[in-house]
C-alpha positions in Angstrom: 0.0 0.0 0.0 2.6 2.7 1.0 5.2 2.0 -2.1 1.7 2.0 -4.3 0.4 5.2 -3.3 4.1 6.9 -3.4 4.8 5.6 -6.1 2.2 7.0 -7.9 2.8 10.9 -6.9 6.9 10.0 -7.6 6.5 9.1 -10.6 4.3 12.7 -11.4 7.0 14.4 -9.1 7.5 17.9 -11.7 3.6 18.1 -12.0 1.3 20.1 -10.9 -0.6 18.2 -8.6 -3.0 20.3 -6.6 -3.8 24.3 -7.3 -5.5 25.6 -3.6 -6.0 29.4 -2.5 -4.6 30.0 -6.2 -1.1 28.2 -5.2 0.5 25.5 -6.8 1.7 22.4 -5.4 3.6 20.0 -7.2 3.8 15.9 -6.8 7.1 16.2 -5.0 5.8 18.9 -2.6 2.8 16.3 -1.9 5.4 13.9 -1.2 7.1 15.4 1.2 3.7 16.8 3.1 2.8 12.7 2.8 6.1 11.8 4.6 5.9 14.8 6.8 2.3 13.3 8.0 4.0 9.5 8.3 5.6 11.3 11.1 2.8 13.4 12.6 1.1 10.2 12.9 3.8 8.4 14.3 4.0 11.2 17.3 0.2 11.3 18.2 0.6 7.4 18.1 -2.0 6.9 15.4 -2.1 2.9 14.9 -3.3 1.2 12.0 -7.3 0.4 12.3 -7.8 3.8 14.5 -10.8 5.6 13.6 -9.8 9.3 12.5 -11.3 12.1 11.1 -9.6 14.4 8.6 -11.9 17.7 9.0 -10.8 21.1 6.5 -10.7 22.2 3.4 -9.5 20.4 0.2 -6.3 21.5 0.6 -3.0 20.0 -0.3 -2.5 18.7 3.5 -6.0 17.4 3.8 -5.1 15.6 0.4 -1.7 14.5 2.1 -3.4 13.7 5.5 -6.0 11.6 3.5 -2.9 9.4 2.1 -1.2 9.1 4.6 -4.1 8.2 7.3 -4.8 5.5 4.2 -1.1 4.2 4.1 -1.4 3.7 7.9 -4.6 1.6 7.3 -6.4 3.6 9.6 -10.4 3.9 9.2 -10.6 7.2 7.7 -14.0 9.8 8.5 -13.1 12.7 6.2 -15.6 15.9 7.3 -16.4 19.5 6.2 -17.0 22.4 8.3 -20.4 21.0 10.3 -23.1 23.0 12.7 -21.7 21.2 16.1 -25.0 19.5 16.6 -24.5 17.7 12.8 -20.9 17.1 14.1 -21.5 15.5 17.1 -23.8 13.3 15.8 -20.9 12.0 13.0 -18.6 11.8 16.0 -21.0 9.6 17.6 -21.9 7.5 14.7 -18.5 6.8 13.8 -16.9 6.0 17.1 -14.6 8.7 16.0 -11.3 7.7 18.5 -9.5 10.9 17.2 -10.1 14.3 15.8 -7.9 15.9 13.2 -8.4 19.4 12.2 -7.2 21.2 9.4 -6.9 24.9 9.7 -6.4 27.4 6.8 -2.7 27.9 7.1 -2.5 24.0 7.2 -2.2 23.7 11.1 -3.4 21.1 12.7 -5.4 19.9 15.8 -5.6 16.6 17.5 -8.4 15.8 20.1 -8.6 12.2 21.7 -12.2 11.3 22.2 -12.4 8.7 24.8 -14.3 6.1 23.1 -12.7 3.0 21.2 -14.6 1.8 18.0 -16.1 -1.9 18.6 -18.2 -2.1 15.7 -18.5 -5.2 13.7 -17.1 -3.7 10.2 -14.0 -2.3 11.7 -13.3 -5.5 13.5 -13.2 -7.3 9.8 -11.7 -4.4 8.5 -9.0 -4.3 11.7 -8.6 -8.3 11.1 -8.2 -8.4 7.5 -5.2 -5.4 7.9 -7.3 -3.4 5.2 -7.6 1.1 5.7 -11.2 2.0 6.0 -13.1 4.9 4.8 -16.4 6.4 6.6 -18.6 8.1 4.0 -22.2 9.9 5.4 -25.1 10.4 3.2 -26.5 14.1 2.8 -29.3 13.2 4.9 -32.4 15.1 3.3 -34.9 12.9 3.9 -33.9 11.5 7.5 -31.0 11.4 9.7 -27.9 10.4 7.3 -26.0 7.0 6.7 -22.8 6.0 7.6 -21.6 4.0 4.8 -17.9 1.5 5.4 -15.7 0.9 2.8 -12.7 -0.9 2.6 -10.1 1.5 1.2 -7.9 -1.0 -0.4 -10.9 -1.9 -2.6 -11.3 2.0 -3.5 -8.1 2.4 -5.0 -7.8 -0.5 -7.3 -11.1 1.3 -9.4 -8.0 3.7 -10.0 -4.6 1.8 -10.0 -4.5 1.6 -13.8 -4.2 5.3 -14.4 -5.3 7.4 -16.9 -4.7 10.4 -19.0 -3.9 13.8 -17.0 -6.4 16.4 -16.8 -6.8 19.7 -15.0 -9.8 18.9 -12.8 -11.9 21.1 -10.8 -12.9 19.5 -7.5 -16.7 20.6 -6.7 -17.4 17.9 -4.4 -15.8 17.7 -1.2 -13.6 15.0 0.0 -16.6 14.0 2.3 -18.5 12.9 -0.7 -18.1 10.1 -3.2 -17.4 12.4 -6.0 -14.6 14.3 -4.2 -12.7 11.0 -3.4 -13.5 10.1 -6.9 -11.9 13.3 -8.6 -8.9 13.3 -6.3 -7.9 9.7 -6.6 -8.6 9.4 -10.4 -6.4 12.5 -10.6 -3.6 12.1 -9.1 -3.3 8.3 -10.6 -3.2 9.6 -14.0 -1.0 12.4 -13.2 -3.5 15.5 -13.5 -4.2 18.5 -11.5 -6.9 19.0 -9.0 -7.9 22.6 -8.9 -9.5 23.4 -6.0 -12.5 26.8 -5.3 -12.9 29.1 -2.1 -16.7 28.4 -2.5 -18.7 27.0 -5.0 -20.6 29.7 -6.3 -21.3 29.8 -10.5 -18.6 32.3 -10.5 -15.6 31.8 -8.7 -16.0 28.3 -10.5 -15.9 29.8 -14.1 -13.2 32.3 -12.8 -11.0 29.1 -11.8 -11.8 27.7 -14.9 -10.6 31.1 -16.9 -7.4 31.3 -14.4 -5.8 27.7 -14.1 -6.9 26.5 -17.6 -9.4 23.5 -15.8 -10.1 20.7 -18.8 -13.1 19.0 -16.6 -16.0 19.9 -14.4 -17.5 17.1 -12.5 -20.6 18.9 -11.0 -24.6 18.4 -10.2 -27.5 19.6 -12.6 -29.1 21.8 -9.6 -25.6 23.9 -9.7 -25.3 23.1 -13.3 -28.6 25.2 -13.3 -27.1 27.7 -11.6 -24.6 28.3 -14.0 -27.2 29.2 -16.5 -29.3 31.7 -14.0 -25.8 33.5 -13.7 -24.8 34.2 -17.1 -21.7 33.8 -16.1 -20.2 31.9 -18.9 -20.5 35.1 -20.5 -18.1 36.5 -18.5 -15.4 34.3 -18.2 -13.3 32.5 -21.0 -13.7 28.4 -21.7 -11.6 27.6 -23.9 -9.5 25.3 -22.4 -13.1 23.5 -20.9 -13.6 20.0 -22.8 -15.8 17.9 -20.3 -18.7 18.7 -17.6 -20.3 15.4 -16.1 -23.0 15.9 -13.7 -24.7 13.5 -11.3 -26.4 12.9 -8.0 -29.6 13.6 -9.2 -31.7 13.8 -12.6 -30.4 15.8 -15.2 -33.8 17.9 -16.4 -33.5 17.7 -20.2 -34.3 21.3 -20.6 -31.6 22.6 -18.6 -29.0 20.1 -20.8 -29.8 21.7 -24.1 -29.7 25.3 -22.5 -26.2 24.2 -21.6 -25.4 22.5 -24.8 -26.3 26.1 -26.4 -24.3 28.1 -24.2 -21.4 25.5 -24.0 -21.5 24.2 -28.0 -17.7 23.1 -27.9 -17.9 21.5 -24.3 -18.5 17.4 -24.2 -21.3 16.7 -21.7 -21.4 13.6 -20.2 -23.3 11.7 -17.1 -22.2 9.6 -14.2 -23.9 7.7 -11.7 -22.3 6.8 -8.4 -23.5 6.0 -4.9 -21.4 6.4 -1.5 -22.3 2.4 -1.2 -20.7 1.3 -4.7 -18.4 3.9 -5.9 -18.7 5.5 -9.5 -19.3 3.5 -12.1 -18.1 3.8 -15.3 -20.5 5.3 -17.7 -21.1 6.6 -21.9 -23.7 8.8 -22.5 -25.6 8.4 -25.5 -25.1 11.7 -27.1 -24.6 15.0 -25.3 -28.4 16.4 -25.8 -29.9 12.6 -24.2 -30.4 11.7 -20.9 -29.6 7.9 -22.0 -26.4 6.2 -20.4 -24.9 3.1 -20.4 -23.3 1.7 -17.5 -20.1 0.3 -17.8 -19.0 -3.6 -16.7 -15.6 -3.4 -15.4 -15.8 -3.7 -11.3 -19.7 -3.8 -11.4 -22.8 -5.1 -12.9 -26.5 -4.2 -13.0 -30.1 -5.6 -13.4 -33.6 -4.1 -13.7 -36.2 -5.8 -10.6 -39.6 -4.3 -11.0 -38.3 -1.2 -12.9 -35.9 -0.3 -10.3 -31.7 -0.5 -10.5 -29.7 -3.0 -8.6 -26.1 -2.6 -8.6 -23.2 -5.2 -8.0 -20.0 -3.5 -7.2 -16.1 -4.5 -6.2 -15.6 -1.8 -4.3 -19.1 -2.3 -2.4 -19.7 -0.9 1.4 -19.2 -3.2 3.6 -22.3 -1.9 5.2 -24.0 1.1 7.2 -23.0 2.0 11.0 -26.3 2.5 11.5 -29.2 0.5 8.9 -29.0 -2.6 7.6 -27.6 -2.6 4.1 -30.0 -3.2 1.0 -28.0 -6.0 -0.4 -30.0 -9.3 -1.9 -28.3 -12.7 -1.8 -26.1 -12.5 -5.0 -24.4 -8.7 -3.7 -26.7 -6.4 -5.7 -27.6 -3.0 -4.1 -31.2 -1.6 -4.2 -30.3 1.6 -5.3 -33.8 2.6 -5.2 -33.5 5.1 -8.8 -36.1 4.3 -10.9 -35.0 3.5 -15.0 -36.5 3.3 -18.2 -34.7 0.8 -20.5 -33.7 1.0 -24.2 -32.0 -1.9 -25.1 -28.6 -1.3 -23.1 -29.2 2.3 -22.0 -30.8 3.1 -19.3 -32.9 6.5 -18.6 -32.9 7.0 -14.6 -35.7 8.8 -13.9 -35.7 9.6 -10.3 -35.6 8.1 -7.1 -38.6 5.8 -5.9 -39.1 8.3 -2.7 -39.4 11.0 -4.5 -42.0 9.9 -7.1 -45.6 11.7 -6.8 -48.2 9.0 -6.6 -51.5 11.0 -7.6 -54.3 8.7 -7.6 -52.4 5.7 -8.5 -50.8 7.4 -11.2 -47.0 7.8 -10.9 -45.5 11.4 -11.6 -41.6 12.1 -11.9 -40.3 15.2 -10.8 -37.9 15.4 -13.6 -40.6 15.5 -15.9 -42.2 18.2 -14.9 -39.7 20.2 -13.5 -38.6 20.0 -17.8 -41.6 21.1 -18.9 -41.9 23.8 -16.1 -38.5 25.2 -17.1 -40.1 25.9 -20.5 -42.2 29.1 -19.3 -40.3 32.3 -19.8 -39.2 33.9 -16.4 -39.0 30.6 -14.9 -35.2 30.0 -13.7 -35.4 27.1 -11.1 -38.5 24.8 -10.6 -38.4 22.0 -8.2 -41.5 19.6 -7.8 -42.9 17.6 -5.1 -45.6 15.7 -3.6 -47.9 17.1 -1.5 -50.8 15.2 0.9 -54.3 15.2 -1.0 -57.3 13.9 1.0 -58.5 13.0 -2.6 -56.4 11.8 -4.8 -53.4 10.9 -2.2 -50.7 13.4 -3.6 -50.9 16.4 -5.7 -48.0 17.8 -7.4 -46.4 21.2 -6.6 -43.7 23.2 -8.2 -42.0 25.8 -6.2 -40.1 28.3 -8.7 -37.3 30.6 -8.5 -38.0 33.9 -11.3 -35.7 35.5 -13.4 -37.4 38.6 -12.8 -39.9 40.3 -10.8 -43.5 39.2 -12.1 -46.8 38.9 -10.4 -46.8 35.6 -8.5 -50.6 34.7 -9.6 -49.6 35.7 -13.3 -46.6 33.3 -13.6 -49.0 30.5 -11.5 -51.5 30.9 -14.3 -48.8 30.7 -17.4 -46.8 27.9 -15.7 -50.2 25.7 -15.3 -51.5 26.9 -18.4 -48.2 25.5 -20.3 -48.0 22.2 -18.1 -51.8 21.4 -19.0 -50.8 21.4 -23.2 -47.9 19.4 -22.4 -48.5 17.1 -19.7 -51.3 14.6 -19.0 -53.7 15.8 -16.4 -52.9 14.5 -13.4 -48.9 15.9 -14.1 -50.1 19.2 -14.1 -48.7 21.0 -10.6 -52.0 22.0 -8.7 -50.2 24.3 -6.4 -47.4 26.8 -7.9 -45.6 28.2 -5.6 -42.9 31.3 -5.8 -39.5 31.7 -3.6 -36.4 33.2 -3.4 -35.1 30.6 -1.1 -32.2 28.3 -1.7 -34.0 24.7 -3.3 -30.8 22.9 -3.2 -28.3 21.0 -0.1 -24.8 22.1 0.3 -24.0 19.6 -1.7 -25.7 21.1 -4.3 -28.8 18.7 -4.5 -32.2 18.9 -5.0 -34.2 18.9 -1.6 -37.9 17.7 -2.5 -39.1 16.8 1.3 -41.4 19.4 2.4 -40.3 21.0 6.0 
């Protein structure tokens, strides 16, 4: 594991490796910070199978840290900044054993909690001499998951390298997709560029500023982008690829993008905390049809919903049981279409609208909804009807100021020649509210 994972940033040593607070840092810089760490660790008397969190910015220490708590096959619970309610419930969760904090300059803080993790998956993980990683889940619909996985099996997805792109990373090293766009980085050799916050422009004006090839980011912020303008204002030349995930792409928002972005390659993914991201090939850039690739996983379709068999597979939640059937498939609970090999996912089963026994998909009609002039963010939902069990409502974000009843009227008005009947949202509601998580992700539960 150690000669593996130094190996890969010596053999990258006169590269750019990772561009934070608009500073470089090259491979043999990261090097050194991952040696440096080997003997933090050694002094605080980290041990291999400790449970640690790694809490800061995606920096090029937190990046080192991350390495180097993996090389010491600890159990790693990388964190963001967290309201200390949130906090202490991951703490708690993880039987977090030690704290390490991050501060800006690159400082850092070690707390001893007390506790010692006994939990089932760390003892196989302990036993079988394998680093661990603790991922949580955004928790918009309940209190969040604590998927395991068994860090060893992470890194082979990305062992056999790849070509080296300048990569802006969106997604934090507490999700999935930040893991994802670090590792697959640094194994082929490319840079990660790193934002102060992930607003529509300081993205664009890191893309103009450090030349960044590929945007991994989420339609909701994707969205964004086009409410801004802001591609107007910044050059992207040098931008080839945007893949977007988490949540379903609405198809009018991809066109909008494919206008404004003609030159760019747009292309989605589909990953879960649980299974890592699998490899994927959209069908054209204007489609919402993807095929999922074979190498590491495996699908199939039960009942019109996606199962997924992984290598890199949690080894379960801390704190639910873990939706695998007998053979290792995971209910991923998205709902697909099928064409052949391509799939269409067309939303999550939780979040589909049951009105009267017909089902509605949010996607759908946030689309259509997106159509009406003025209208610059619509998200749908399901709300209680004595009569028909669910009605649909659309809450909107406007480009402009506009009489609320007048954009109700020309929203329903457009929905009812578009959509059958019962699609058509029977409440429309108007807000200047954020719709979105931190991770920029629809939220459809109603408060």
């Amino acid at each position: 594991m150690t000669h593996t994972l130094t190996a890969v940033l010596e053999k990258f040593r006169d590269a750019e490796a990772v561009v934070f607070d608009g500073t470089t840092t090259h491979y043999a810089a990261l090097l050194d910070m991952v040696l440096e760490w080997r003997h933090f660790l050694d002094r605080e008397g980290v041990r291999p199978g400790d449970v640690v969190t790694l809490e800061g910015p995606c920096s090029p220490q937190s990046c080192a840290g991350l390495l180097a708590l993996v090389e010491r096959e600890a159990i790693v619970v990388p964190l963001t900044a967290l309201p200390e309610a949130k906090r202490a419930e991951f703490l708690e969760v993880a039987e977090v054993e030690t704290t390490i904090g991050l501060g800006p300059g690159g400082e850092r803080t070690v707390t001893r909690t007390g506790r010692r993790a006994g939990h089932e998956l760390y003892r196989r993980l302990r036993e079988a001499g394998r680093p661990g990683l603790v991922l949580f889940s955004s928790g918009t619909t309940g209190r969040s998951k604590a998927s395991v996985l068994d860090f060893t099996k992470v890194l082979g997805r990305y062992r056999s390298g790849g070509r080296p792109h300048r990569i802006l990373s969106f997604l934090s090293l507490d999700h999935i997709g930040g893991i994802n766009t670090l590792l697959h980085t640094l194994y082929g050799g490319g840079t990660v560029v790193t934002v102060p916050e992930r607003t529509p422009e300081a993205v664009f004006a890191a893309i103009e500023r450090h030349r960044v090839e590929v945007l991994p980011t989420t339609p909701t912020f994707l969205n964004m982008v086009l409410i801004s303008g802001v591609v107007d204002r910044y050059a992207t030349d040098t931008l080839q690829l945007i893949t977007y995930g988490t949540e379903p792409m609405p198809l009018r928002t991809l066109k909008r993008l494919k206008q404004v972005l003609p030159r760019v390659r747009f292309k989605q993914t589909y990953g879960l905390s649980e299974l890592g991201i699998l490899p994927t090939k959209s069908r054209a850039d204007d489609t919402l049809w993807v095929k999922l690739g074979r190498e590491g996983f495996d699908h199939r379709i039960v009942d019109g919903v996606l199962w997924v068999r992984s290598d890199m597979a949690m080894l379960g939640y801390l704190n639910a049981p873990a939706p695998f059937d007998g053979d290792g498939y995971f209910n991923t609970q998205d709902v697909v279409e099928t064409d052949g090999e391509w799939l269409r996912i067309l939303g999550r089963r939780s979040e589909i609208v049951n009105v009267g026994g017909e089902k509605v998909y949010p996607s759908e009609v946030e689309s259509v909804v997106l159509e009406v002039d003025n209208v610059a963010e619509a998200t749908v939902r399901g709300r209680p009807s004595p009569v028909t069990g669910s009605v649909v409502t659309v809450t909107v974000q406007l480009a402009r100021d506009e009489d609320h009843r007048t954009v109700a009227h020309r929203i329903r008005r457009h929905c009812a020649a578009r959509l059958e009947a019962f699609k058509v949202p029977a409440l429309v509601e108007v807000s200047s509210a954020p719709q979105h998580s931190e991770r920029f992700k629809k939220i459809r539960s109603l408060a």
